[in-house]
C-alpha positions in Angstrom: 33.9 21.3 -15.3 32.5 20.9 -12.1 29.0 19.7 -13.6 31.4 16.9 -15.9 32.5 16.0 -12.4 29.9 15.1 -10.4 28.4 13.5 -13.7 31.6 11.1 -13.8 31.3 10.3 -9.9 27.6 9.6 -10.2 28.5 7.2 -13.3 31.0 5.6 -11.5 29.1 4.7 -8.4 25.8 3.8 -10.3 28.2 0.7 -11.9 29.4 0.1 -8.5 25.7 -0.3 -7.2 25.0 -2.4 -10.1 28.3 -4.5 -10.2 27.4 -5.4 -6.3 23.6 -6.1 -7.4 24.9 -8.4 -10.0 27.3 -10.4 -8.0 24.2 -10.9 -5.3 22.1 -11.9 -7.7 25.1 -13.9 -9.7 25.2 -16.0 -5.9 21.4 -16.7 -6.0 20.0 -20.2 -5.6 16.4 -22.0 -5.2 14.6 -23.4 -2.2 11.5 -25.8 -2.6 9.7 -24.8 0.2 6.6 -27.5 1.5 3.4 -25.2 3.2 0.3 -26.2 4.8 -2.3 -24.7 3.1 -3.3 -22.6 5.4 -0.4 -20.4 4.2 -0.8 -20.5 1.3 -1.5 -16.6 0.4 0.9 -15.6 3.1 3.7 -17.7 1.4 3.4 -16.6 -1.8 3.6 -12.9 -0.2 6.9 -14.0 1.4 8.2 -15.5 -1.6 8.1 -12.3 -3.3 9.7 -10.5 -0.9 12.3 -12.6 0.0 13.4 -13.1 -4.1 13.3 -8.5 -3.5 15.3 -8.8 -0.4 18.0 -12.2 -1.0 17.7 -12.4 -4.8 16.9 -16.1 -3.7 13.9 -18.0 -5.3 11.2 -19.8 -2.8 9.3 -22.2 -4.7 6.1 -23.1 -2.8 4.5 -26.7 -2.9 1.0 -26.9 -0.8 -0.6 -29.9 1.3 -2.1 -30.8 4.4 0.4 -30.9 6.7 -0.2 -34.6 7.0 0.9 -34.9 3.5 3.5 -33.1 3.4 4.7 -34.8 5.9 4.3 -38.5 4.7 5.7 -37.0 1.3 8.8 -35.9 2.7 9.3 -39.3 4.4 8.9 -41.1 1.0 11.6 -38.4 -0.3 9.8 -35.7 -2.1 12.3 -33.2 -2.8 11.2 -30.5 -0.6 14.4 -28.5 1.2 11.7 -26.7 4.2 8.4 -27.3 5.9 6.3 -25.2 6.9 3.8 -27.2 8.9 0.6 -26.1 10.7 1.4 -27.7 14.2 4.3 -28.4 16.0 4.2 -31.9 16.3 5.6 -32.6 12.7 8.7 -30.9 12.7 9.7 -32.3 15.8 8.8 -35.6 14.3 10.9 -35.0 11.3 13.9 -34.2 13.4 13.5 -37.8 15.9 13.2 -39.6 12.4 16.9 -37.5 11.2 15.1 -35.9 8.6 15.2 -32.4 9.8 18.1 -30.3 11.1 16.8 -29.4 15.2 18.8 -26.3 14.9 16.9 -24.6 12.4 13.5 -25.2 13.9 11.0 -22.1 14.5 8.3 -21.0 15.6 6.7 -18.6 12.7 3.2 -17.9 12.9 0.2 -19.1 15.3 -3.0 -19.8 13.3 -6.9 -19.1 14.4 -9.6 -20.8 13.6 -12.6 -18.9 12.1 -15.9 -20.4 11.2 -16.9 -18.6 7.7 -20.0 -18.3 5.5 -20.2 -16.9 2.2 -23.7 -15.0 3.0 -22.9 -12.1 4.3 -26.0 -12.3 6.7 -25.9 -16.0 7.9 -23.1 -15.5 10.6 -23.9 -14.1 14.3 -21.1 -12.7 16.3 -20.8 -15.6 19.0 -21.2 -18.8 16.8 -24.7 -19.5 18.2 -25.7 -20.9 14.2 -23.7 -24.2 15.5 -26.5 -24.5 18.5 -29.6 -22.9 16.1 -28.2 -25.8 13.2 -29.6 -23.0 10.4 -27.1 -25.7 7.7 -27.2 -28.8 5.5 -23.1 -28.9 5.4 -20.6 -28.2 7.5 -17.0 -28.2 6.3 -13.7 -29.3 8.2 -10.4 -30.1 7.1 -9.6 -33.5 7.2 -8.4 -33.8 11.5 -6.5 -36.5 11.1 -4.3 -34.7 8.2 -5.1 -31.1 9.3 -4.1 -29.5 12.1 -7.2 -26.7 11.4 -9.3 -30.0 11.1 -8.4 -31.3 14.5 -8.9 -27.7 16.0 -12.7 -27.8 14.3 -13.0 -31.1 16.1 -11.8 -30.0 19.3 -14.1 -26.5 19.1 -17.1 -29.0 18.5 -16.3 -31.3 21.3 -16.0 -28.0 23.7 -19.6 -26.7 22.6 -21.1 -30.1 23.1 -21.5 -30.2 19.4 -20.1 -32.6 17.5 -22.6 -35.8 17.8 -25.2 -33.8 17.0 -23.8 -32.5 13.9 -21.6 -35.3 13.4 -23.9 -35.9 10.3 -23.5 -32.8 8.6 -20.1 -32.6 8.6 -18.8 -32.6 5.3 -14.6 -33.7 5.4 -12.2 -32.4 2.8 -8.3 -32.8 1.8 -6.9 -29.7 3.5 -8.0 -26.0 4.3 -7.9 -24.9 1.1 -10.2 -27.9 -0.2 -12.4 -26.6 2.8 -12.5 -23.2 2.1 -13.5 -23.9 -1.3 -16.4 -26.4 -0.4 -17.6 -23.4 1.4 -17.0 -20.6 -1.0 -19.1 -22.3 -3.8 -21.8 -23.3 -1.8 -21.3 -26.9 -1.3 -21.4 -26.2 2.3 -23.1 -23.2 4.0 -20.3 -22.8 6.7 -16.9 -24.3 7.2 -14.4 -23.9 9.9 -11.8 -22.2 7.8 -8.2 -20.5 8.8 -8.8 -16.8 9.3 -5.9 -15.8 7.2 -8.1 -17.1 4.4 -10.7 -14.7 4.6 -9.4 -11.1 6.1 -6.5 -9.0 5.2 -5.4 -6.1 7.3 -7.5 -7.1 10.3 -10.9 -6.7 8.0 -13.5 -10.0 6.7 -13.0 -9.9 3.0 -16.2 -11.5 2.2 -19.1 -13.2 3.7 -19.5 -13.2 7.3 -17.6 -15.0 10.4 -16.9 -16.1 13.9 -13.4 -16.2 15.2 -13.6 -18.8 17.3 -12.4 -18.3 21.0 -8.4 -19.7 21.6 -9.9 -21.2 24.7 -11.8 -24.0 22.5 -8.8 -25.9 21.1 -5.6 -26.4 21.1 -3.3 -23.4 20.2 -2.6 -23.9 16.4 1.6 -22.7 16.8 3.0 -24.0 13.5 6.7 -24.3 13.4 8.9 -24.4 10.3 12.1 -26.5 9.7 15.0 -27.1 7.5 15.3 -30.5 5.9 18.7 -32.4 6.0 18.8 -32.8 2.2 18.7 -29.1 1.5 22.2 -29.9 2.5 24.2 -26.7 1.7 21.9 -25.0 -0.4 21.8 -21.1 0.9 18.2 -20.1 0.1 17.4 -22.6 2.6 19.1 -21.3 5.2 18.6 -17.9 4.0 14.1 -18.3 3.9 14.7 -19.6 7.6 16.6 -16.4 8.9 14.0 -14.2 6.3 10.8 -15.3 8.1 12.4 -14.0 11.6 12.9 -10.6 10.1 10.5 -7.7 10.6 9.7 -7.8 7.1 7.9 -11.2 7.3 6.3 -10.7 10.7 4.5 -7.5 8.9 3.2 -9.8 6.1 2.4 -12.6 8.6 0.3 -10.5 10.4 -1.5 -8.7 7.9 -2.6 -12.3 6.9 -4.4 -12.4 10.4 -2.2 -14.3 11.9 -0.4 -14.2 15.5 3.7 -14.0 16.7 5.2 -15.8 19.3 6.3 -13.2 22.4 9.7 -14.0 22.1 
């Protein structure tokens, strides 16, 4: 009798459990999400576990933020940036495009120079004074905040005349890290979130360059006023403050701000 029971209670609160699971899910809804692609693996991490945690779908579209940015302004449907600076949100918001009170600070980047070879890289970047290269990949500065940091990191160590010739320019960081990973270019200034996991170089061999050598690389998310209502918006902003998101932020190699 007993065992009937407890069978019954355990029935009844299962359906409970999934009654309350289905009307969460039942009040899901879709965010288009715009990323620099410096994020890129991050965001699709996040997406995941935001759809586990919300039951909300992020749907991720990639770009320079420069793109993104002049996409949004010809009105691509995205609902929230995520750029690589700082610069463009608050642009978006002076233009009325962006809603001020959602703006964040959700990740600071650093700038790694990467080779494939696991041999060709010394620990203090001395291969950009030795010039043991044909090709040098950057992001695209005036598109790419990890771009502009390259260029600044060049200007610091006296470098960039002299290599000015090698340099080989493409679309975003993704483009970049691709010229470098097939060989088109022996080393590339790269995000480091693009080559460890877990604080550990995945493959080849890097520098992380020094902070100190260009501007910090703080990249700030916003909501965009034609999400308008639309609660997976709202809801992706509050999920990348969670604990949750700053673990998978900074397994990706990337910094928090203090606050």
């Amino acid at each position: 009798m007993r065992s009937s029971r407890r069978s019954t209670l355990l029935a009844a609160a299962s359906a409970l459990l999934l009654g309350l699971v289905l009307i969460s899910r039942g009040e899901s809804a879709e965010v288009q999400v715009a990323v620099a692609s410096n994020f890129a693996a991050p965001a699709k991490s996040l997406a995941r576990a935001f759809h586990r945690t919300t039951g909300h779908r992020a749907v991720i579209s990639l770009g320079a933020t420069g793109k993104l940015y002049a996409q949004i302004r010809q009105g691509a449907p995205y609902e929230v940036l995520l750029a690589a600076d700082a610069a463009t949100p608050a642009k978006l918001i002076d233009e009325g495009l962006a809603l001020a009170d959602t703006r964040m600070t959700y990740a600071i980047g650093r700038l790694v120079l990467w080779s494939r070879d696991t041999d060709r890289m010394d620990s203090n970047g001395k291969i950009l004074s030795q010039g043991q290269f044909r090709r040098l990949a950057i992001a695209n500065p005036k598109l790419a905040p990890y771009g502009a940091a390259a260029v600044q990191t060049l200007q610091a160590l006296g470098a960039l005349e002299r290599l000015r010739s090698r340099l080989v320019e493409a679309a975003n960081i993704n483009q970049t890290f691709q010229f470098v990973a097939s060989g088109n270019a022996e080393v590339g200034f790269v995000a480091l979130s693009q080559v460890t996991r877990h604080d550990r170089l995945q493959k080849g061999s890097a520098w992380i360059v020094p902070a100190n050598l260009h501007d910090p690389i703080i990249q700030e998310a916003v909501v965009l006023k034609r999400a308008g209502r639309n609660p997976a918006a709202q809801a992706w902003i509050r999920y990348l403050a969670s604990n949750s998101a700053h673990e998978i932020i900074r397994s990706y190699g990337y910094e928090l701000p203090r606050s």
